[in-house]
C-alpha positions as CSV (number, residue, x, y, z in Angstrom):
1,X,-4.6,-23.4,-71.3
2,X,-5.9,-26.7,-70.3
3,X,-9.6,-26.9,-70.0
4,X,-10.0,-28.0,-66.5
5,X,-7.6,-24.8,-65.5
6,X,-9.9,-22.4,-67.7
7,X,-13.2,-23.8,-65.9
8,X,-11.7,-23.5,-62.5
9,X,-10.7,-20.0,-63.4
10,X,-14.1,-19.2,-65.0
11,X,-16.0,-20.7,-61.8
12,X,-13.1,-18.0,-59.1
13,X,-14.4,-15.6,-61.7
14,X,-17.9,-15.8,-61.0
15,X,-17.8,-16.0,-57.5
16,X,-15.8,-13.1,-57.4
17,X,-18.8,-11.5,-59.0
18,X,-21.3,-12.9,-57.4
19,X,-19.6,-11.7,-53.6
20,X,-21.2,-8.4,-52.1
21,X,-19.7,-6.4,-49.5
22,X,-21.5,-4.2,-47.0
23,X,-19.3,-1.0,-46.0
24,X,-19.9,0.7,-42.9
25,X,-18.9,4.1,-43.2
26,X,-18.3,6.0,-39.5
27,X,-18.4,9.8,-40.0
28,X,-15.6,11.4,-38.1
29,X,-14.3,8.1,-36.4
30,X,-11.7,9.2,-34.6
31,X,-14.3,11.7,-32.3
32,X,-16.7,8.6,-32.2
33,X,-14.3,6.2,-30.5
34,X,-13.4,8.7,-27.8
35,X,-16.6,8.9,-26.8
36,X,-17.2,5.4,-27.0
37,X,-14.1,4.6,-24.8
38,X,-14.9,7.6,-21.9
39,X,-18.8,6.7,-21.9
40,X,-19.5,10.3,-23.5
41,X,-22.7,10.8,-25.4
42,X,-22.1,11.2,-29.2
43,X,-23.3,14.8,-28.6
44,X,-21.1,16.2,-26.4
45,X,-18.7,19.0,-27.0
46,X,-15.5,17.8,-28.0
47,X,-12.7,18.7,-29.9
48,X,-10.0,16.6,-31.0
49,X,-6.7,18.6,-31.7
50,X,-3.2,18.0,-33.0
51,X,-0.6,17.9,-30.1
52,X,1.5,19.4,-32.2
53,X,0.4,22.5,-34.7
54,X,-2.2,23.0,-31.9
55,X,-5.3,22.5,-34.4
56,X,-8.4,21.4,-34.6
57,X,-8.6,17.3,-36.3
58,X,-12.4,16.3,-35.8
59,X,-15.5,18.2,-33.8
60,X,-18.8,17.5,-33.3
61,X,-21.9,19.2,-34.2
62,X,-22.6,22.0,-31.7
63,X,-18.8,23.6,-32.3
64,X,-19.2,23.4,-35.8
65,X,-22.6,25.1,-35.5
66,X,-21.0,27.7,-33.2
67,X,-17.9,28.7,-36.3
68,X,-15.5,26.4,-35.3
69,X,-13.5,24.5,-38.2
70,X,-11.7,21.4,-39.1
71,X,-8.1,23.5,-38.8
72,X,-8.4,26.1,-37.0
73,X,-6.3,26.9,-34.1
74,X,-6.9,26.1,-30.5
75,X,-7.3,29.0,-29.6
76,X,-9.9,30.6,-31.0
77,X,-12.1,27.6,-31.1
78,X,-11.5,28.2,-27.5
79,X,-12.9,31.5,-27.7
80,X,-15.8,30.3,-29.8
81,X,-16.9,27.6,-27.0
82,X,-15.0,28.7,-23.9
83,X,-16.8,25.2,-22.3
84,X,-15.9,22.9,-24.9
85,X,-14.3,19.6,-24.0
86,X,-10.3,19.4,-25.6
87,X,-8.7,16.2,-26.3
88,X,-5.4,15.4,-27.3
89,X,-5.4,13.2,-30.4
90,X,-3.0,10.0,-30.0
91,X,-2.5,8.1,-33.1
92,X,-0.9,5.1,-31.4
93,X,-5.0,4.8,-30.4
94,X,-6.0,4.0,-34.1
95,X,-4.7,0.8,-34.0
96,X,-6.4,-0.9,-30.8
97,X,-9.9,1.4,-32.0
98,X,-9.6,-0.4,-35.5
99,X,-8.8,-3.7,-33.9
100,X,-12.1,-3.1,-31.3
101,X,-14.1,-2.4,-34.1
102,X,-13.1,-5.7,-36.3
103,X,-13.4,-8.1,-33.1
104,X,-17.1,-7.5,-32.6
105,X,-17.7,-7.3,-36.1
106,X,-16.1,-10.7,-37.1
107,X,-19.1,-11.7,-35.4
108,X,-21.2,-10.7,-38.8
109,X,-18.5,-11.9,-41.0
110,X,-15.5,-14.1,-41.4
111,X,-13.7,-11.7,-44.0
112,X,-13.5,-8.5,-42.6
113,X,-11.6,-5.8,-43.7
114,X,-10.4,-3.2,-40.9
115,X,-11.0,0.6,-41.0
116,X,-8.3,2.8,-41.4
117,X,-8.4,6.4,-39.7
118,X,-9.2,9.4,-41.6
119,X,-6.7,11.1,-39.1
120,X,-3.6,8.6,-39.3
121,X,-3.9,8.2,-43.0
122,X,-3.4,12.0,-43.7
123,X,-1.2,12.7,-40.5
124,X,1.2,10.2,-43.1
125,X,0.1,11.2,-46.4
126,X,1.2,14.9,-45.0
127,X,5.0,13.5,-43.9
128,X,5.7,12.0,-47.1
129,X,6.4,13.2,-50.6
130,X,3.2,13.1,-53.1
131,X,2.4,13.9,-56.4
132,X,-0.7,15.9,-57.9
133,X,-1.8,12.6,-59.7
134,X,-2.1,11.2,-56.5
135,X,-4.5,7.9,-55.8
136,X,-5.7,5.9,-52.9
137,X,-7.4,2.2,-52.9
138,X,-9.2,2.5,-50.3
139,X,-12.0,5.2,-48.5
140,X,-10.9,6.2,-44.9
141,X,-13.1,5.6,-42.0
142,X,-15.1,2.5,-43.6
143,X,-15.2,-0.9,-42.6
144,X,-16.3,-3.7,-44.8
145,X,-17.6,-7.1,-44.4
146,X,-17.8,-9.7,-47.4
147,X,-21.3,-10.7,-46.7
148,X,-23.0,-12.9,-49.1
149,X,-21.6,-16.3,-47.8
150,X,-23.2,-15.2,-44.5
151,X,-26.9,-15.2,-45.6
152,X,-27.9,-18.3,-44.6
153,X,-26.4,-18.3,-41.6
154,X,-28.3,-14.9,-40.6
155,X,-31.5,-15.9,-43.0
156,X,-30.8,-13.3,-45.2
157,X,-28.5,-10.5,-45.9
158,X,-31.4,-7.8,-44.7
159,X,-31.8,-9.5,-41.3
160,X,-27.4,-9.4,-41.2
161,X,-27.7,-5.5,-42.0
162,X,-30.1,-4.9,-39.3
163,X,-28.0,-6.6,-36.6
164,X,-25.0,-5.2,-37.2
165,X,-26.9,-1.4,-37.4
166,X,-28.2,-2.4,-34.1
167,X,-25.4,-3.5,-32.9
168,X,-23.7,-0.2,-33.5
169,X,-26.0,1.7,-32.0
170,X,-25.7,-0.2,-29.0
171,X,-22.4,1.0,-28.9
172,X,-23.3,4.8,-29.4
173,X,-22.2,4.6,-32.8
174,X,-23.1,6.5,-35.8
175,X,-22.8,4.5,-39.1
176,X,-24.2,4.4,-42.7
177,X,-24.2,0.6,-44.5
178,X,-24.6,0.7,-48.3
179,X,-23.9,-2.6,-50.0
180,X,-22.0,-3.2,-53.2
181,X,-20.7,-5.7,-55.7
182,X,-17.1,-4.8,-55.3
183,X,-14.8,-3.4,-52.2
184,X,-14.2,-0.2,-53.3
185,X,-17.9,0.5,-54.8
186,X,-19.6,-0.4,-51.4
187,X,-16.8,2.1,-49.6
188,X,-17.9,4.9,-51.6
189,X,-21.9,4.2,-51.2
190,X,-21.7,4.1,-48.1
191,X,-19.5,7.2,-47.6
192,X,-22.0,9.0,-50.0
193,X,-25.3,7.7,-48.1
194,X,-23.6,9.8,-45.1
195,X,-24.1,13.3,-47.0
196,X,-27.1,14.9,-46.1
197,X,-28.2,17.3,-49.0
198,X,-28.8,20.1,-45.8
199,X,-25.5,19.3,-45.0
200,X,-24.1,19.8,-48.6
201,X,-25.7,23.0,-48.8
202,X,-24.8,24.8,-46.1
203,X,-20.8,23.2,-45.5
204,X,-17.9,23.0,-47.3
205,X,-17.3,19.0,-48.8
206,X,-14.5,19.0,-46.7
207,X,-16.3,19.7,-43.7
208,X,-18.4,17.2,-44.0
209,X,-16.8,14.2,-45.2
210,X,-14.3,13.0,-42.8
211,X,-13.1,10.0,-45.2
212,X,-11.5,12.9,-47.3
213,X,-10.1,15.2,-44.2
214,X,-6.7,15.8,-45.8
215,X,-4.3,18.8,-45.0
216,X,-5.4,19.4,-41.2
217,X,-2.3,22.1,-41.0
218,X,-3.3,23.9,-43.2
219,X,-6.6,25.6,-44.5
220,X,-9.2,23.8,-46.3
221,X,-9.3,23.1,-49.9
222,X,-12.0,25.1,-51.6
223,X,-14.7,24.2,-53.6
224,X,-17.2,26.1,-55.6
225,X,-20.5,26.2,-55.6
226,X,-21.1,25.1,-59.3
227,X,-19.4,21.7,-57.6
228,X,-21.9,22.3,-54.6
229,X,-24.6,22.5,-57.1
230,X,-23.6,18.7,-58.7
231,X,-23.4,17.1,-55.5
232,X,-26.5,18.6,-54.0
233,X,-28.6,16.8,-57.5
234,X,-27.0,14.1,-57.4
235,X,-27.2,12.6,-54.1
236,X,-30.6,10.4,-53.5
237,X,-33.1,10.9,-51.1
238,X,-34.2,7.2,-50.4
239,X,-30.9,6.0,-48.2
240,X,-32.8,2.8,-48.3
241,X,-31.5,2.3,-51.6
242,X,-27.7,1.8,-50.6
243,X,-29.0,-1.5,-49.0
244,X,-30.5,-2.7,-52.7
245,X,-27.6,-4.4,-54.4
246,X,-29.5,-3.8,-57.9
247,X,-29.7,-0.7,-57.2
248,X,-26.0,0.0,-56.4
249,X,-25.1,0.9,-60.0
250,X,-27.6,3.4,-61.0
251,X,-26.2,4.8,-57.0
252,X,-22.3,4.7,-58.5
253,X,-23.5,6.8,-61.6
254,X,-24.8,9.0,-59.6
255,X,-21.6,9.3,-57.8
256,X,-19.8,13.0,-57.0
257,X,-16.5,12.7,-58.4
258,X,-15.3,15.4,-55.1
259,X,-16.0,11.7,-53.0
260,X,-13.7,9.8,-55.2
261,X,-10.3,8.6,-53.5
262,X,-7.9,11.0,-55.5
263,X,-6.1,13.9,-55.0
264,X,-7.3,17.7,-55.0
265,X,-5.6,18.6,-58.4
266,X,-7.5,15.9,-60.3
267,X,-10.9,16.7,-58.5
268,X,-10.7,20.1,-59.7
269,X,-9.2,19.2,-63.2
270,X,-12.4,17.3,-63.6
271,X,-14.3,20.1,-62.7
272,X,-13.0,22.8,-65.1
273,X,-13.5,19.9,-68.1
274,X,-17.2,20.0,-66.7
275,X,-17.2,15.9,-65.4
276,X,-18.9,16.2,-61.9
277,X,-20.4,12.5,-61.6
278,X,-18.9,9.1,-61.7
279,X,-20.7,8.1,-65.2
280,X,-19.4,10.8,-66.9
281,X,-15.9,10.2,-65.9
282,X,-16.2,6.8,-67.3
283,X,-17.7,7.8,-70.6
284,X,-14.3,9.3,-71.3
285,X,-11.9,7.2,-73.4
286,X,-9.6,4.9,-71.2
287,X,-6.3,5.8,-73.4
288,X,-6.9,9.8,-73.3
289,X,-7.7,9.6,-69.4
290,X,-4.8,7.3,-68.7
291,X,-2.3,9.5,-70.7
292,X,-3.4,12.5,-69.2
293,X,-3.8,12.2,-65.5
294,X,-2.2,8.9,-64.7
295,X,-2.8,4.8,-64.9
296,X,-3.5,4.7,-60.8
297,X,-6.6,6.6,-62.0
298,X,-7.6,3.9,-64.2
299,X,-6.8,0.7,-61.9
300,X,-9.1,3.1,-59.3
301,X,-11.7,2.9,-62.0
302,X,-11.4,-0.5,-62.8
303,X,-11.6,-2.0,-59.0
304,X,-14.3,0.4,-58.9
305,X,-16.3,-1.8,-61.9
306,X,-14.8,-4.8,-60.9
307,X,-12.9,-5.3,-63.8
308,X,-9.9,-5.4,-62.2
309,X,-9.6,-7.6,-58.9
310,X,-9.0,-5.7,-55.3
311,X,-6.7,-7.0,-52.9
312,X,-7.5,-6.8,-49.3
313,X,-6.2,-7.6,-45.8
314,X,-8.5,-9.3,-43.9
315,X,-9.0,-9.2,-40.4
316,X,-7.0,-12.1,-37.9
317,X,-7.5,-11.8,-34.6
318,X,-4.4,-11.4,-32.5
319,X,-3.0,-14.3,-29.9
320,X,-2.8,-11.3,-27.5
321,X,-4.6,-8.3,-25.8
322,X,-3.7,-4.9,-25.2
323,X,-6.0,-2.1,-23.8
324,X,-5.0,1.2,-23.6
325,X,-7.2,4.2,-21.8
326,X,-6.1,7.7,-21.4
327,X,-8.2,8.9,-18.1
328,X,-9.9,12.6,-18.5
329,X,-8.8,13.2,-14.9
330,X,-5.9,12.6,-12.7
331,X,-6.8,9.9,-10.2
332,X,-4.8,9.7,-6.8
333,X,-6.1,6.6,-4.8
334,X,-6.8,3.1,-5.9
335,X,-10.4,3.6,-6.0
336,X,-10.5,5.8,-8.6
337,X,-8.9,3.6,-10.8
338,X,-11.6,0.5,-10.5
339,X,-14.5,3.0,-12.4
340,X,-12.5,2.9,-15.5
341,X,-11.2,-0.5,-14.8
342,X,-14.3,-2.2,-15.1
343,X,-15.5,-0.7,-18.5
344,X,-12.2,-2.3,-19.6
345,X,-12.6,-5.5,-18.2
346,X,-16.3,-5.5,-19.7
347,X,-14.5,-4.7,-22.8
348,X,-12.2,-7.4,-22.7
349,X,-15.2,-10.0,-21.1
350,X,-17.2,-9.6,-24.1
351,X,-14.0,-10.9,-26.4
352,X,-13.2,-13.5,-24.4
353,X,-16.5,-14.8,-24.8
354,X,-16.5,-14.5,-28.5
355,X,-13.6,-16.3,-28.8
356,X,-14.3,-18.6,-26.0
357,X,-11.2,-18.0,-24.4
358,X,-10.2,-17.5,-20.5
359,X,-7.1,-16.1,-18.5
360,X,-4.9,-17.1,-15.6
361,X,-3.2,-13.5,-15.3
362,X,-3.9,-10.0,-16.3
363,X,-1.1,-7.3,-16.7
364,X,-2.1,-4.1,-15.5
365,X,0.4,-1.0,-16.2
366,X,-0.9,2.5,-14.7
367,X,0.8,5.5,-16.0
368,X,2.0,8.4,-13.5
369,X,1.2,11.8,-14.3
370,X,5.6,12.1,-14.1
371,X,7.0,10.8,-17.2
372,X,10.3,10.8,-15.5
373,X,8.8,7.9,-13.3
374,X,8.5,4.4,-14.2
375,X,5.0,3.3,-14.5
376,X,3.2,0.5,-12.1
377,X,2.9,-3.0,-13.6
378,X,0.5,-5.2,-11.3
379,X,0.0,-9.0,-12.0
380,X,-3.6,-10.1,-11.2
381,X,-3.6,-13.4,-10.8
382,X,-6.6,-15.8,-11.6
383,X,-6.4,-19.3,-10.6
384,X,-9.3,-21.1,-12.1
385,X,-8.8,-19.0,-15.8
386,X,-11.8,-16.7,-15.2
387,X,-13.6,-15.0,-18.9
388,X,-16.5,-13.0,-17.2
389,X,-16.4,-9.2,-16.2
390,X,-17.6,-9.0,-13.0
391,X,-15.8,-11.4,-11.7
392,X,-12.4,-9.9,-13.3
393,X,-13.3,-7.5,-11.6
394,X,-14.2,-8.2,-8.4
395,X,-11.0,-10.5,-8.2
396,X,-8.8,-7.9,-9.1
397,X,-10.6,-4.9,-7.2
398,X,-9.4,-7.6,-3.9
399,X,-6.1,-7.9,-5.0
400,X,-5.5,-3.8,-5.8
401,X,-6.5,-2.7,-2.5
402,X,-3.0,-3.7,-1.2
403,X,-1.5,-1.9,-3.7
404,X,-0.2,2.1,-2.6
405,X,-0.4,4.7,-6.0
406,X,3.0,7.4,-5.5
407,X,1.6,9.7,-8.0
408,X,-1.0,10.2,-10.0
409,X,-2.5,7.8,-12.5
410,X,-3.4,9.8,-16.4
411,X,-3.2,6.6,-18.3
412,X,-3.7,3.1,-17.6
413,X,-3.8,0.0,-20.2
414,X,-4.2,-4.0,-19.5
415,X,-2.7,-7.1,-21.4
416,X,-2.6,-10.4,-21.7
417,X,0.1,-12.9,-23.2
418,X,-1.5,-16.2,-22.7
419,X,-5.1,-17.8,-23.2
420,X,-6.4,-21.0,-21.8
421,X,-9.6,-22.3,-23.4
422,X,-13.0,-21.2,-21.5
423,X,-14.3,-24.3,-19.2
424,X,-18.2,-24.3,-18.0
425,X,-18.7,-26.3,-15.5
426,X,-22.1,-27.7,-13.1
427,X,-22.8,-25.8,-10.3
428,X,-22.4,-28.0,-7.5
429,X,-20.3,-28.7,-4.9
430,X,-20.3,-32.6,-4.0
431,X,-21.8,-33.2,-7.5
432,X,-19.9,-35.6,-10.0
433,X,-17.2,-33.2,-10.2
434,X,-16.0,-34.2,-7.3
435,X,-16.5,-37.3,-7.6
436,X,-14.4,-37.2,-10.7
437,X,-11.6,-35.4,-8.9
438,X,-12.8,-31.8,-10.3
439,X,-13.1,-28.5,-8.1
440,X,-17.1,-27.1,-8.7
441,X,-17.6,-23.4,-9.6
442,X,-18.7,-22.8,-6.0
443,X,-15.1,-23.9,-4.8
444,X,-13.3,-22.8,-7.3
445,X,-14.9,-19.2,-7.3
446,X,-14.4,-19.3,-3.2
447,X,-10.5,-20.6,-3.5
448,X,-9.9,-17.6,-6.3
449,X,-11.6,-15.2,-3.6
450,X,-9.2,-16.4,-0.8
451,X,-6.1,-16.1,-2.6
452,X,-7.1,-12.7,-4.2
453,X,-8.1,-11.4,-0.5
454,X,-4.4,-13.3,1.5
455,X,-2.1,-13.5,-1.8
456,X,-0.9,-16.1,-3.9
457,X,1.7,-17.6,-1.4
458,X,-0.8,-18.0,1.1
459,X,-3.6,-20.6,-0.2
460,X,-2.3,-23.6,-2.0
461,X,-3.4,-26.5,-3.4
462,X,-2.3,-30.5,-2.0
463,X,-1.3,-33.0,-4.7
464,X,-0.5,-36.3,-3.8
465,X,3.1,-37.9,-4.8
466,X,4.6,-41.3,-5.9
467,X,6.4,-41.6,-2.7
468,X,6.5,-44.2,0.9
469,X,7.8,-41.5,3.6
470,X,4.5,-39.7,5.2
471,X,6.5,-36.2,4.9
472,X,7.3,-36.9,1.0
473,X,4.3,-38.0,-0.2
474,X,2.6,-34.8,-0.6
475,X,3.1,-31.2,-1.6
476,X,1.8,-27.6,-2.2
477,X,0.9,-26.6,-5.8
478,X,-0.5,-23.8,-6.7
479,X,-4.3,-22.7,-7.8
480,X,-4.7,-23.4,-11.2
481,X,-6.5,-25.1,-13.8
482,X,-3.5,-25.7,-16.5
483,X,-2.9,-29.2,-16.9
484,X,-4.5,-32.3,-15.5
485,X,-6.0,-32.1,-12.5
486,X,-4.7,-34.4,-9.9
487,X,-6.5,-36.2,-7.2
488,X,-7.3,-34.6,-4.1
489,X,-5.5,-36.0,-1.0
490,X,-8.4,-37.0,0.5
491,X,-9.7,-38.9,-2.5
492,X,-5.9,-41.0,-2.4
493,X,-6.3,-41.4,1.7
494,X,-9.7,-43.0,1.0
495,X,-8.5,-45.4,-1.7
496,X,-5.4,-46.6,0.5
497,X,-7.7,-47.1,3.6
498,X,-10.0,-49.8,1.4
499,X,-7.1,-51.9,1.7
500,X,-7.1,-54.4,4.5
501,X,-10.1,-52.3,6.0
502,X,-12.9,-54.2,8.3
503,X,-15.5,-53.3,10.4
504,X,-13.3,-53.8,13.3
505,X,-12.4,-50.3,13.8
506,X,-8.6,-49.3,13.5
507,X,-6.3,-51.3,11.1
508,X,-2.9,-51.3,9.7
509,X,-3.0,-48.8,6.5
510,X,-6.6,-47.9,7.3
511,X,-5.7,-44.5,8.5
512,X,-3.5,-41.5,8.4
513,X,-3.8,-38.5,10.2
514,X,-5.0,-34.8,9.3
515,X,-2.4,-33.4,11.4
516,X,1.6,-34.5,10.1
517,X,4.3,-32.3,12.0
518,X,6.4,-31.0,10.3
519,X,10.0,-32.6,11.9
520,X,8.8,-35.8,14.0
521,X,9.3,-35.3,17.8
522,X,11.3,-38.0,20.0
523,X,8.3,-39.4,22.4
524,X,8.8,-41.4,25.8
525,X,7.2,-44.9,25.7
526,X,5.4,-44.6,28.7
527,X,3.1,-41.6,27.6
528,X,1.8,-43.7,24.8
529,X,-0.3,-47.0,24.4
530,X,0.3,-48.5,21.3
531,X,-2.9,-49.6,19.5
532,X,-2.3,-51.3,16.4
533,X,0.9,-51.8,14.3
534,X,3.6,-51.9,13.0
535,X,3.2,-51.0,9.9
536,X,6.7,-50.6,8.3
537,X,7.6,-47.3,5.5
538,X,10.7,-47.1,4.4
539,X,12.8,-46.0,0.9
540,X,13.4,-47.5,-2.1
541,X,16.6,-49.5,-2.2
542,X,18.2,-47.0,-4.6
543,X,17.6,-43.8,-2.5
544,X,19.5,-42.3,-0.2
545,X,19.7,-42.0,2.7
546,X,18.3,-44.8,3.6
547,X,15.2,-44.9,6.1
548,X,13.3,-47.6,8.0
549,X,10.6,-46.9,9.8
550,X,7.6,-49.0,11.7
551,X,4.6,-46.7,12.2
552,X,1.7,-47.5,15.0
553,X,-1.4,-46.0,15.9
554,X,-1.0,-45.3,19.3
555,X,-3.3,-43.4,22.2
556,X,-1.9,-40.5,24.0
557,X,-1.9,-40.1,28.0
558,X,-3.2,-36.3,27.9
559,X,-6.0,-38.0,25.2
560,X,-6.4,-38.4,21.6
561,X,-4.8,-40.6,18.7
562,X,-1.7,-40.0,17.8
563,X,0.9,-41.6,15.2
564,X,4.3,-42.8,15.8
565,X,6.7,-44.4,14.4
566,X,10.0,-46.4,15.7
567,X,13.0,-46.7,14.5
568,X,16.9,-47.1,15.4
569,X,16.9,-43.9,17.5
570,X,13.4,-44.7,19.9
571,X,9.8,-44.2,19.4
572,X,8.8,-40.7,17.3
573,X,5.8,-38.8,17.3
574,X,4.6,-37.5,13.3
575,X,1.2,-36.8,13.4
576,X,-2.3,-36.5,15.3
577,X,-5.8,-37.9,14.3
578,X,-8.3,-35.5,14.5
């Protein structure tokens, strides 16, 4: 090997060393999120079944205090807690509740590895063939975030940990952080600072860690209370010392092998040969323990140590949105559909502004209670590419009250195919903005109201156009911010009457009226007095049909300016002066 290829290698080397991860580890994840996305306090009696055996996935405290089990049927966890709350698991969920979890914390880190459900990962693990020797890479319901190239930018890892626990809490969240020199090592800190020794003592393992909830159809593994015995001595007290890298091997030694990553069969094997802790499973010789339960064992080992590299899947944020909410009740009327609405569009405010984005148009789909019937799909519509919640909201609360529900609404979900990048603009309404040719806020928030409260084919835009005849040389656009922006109408009117113009008063080219008819109206000579003029419009040579026409600004006998023009046929009248 060529020695500038050995150095480069030597230098990946030791920064993959020196990298520390912090895992967040989110007991019972699943359960968390629900009540996260319906506003429920992380206390409240819930269960979380399977729609299919009719079991019991994830509960929270009270029903487990009152007998009721992860597995057990529906029904007689009904009977324990007749008043208990009962929701129907939906695994297509996971993926937006992973991808909600990542957005906010790419904000901590720009290598973020995303959770994967405890719930998903055995409702597959359960549908395919597997083997007694049985391994996985990773520890179910834990985040992680590479962290150490982020401690300057957060003036130190300690003041990173803090805001992100914070920031989880904000959320309702419960979560324990451990850090740890490799992937897999701060996973399994931080699943282990989770277990309480109270907890350990009076529950089953399997009851309590929800990163190892495996075999939901069927009856819980059991474990002895020798193996209760091990974990209860070997977890620490001081949860303060997940957070002390230096600290994070004499935590791995310490390590229950029951909260390794591996299947039932080789937990208990370990067991009956006496090995309870992570040290003493690595004092064994590598050959014998590879020959005799498997080389995934040993690669789990290694990534473990770090002497064997970990590959991951980092986080990338999609280039679209999609928001899906299953309502607790059936809502009938329009009304009852803004509530849960706006906690979305909060929701999806805050990630706009991460990302510094803005929209133009929101898909909303509702879902009737008939699965026979297709759902709704609304298009809210927003003009000036709007980022912030309330006013998502207030835009589209205008433009839903138009809207009739046939049945009623269990599920509703909002997306969005298109960003446009966020523009802040001054606050002003004359300002340079418009001397520039730029709508303010004010206007553009007041134009966005109009055409959410009369409909898009009702307020329009004027844009000026490269042509002679009064009727040609403007048209209607549409409300919108994509693109340049043209000139306003007025601001083109002003620049053509600079030419010629005196202080006089009226001159040829120096005006054009507000008011154009539509289709010019034949007008008697004798009911007008012509006041200045001709000037002459007509078509390019090319065009056709070819037009001539010789415009003057003329008085009306009833009162009041008017503008004609004459041509082969007579005298016309196009528009009025205001």
């Amino acid at each position: 090997m060529r020695p500038q290829l050995l150095i480069k290698c030597i230098k990946r080397r030791r920064s993959l060393i020196d990298m520390l991860w912090l895992a967040a580890h989110y007991p019972q994840w699943a359960l968390q999120y629900f009540c996260y996305r319906n506003e429920l306090n992380q206390s409240a009696e819930v269960l979380l079944y399977d729609p299919k055996s009719l079991h019991v996935l994830a509960l929270d405290a009270v029903s487990q205090q009152a007998g009721v089990t992860v597995g057990m049927s529906l029904s007689t966890a009904q009977s324990l807690m007749p008043s208990v709350m009962l929701a129907e698991f939906d695994s297509s969920i996971s993926q937006q509740a992973s991808d909600w979890l990542c957005q906010w914390s790419y904000e901590f880190s720009a290598r973020v590895v995303p959770l994967r459900c405890a719930l998903v990962h055995d409702a597959l693990k359960a549908g395919r063939s597997s083997t007694k020797l049985d391994v996985d890479e990773f520890v179910c319901n834990t985040l992680l975030l590479e962290v150490s190239s982020m401690a300057l930018i957060f003036n130190g890892i300690d003041k990173l940990i803090e805001q992100y626990d914070q920031r989880a809490k904000s959320h309702g969240l419960e979560v324990s952080l451990a850090i740890g020199k490799t992937p897999l090592a701060a996973q399994l800190l931080a699943q282990q600072s989770s277990i309480t020794t109270v907890a350990v003592t009076n529950s089953d393992l399997h009851h309590i860690d929800t990163g190892s909830r495996s075999t939901f159809h069927q009856p819980p593994p059991t474990v002895n209370k020798h193996h209760n015995a091990n974990i209860k001595a070997n977890i620490p007290r001081e949860q303060n010392d997940y957070l002390n890298p230096d600290k994070s091997h004499g935590l791995l030694n310490q390590l229950p092998v029951a909260l390794l990553p591996i299947s039932p069969f080789l937990k208990q094997s370990f067991l009956d040969i006496g090995i309870s802790s992570f040290a003493s499973l690595c004092a064994l010789p590598d050959k014998e323990l590879g020959r005799r339960f498997g080389p995934k064992l040993l690669q789990l080992l290694a990534r473990v140590s770090g002497a064997l590299p970990h590959p991951l899947t980092y986080f990338e944020p999609e280039e679209t949105y999609l928001q899906k909410l299953a309502l607790l009740y059936e809502v009938e009327l329009m009304q009852g559909i803004v509530f849960p609405l706006g906690r979305m569009l909060k929701e999806m405010g805050s990630y706009l502004q991460q990302r510094q984005l803005a929209i133009q148009q929101l898909k909303l789909t509702l879902y009737y209670r008939d699965s026979d019937r297709s759902s709704l799909d609304i298009i809210i519509e927003y003009p000036f590419a709007e980022h912030r919640s309330d006013h998502l909201l207030s835009l589209c609360r205008m433009q839903l009250e138009r809207i009739t529900l046939y049945q009623p609404v269990v599920e509703m979900a909002i997306s969005v195919d298109k960003f446009v990048p966020m523009v802040i603009a001054n606050d002003n309404w004359f300002g340079q903005q418009a001397a520039q040719g730029q709508r303010s806020e004010k206007a553009k928030r007041l134009m966005a109201l109009l055409q959410a409260r009369l409909g898009g084919d009702k307020v329009k835009g004027l844009q000026v156009t490269s042509a002679h005849l009064p009727e040609e040389a403007w048209q209607a656009t549409d409300l919108s911010t994509t693109g340049h922006e043209h000139r306003p109408v007025l601001k083109s009117l002003q620049q053509l009457s600079g030419i010629g113009h005196s202080s006089s008063g009226l001159n040829v080219g120096a005006c054009r009226p507000s008011w154009l008819l539509v289709t010019p109206e034949m007008i008697s000579i004798e009911t007008i007095e012509l006041l200045k003029g001709p000037e002459r419009l007509q078509t390019l040579w090319w065009q056709e049909p070819e037009v001539c026409r010789d415009y003057y600004i003329a008085s009306h006998q009833q009162g009041g300016l008017c503008w004609v023009f004459k041509d082969g046929n007579g005298y016309f009248l196009h528009g009025w002066f205001g």
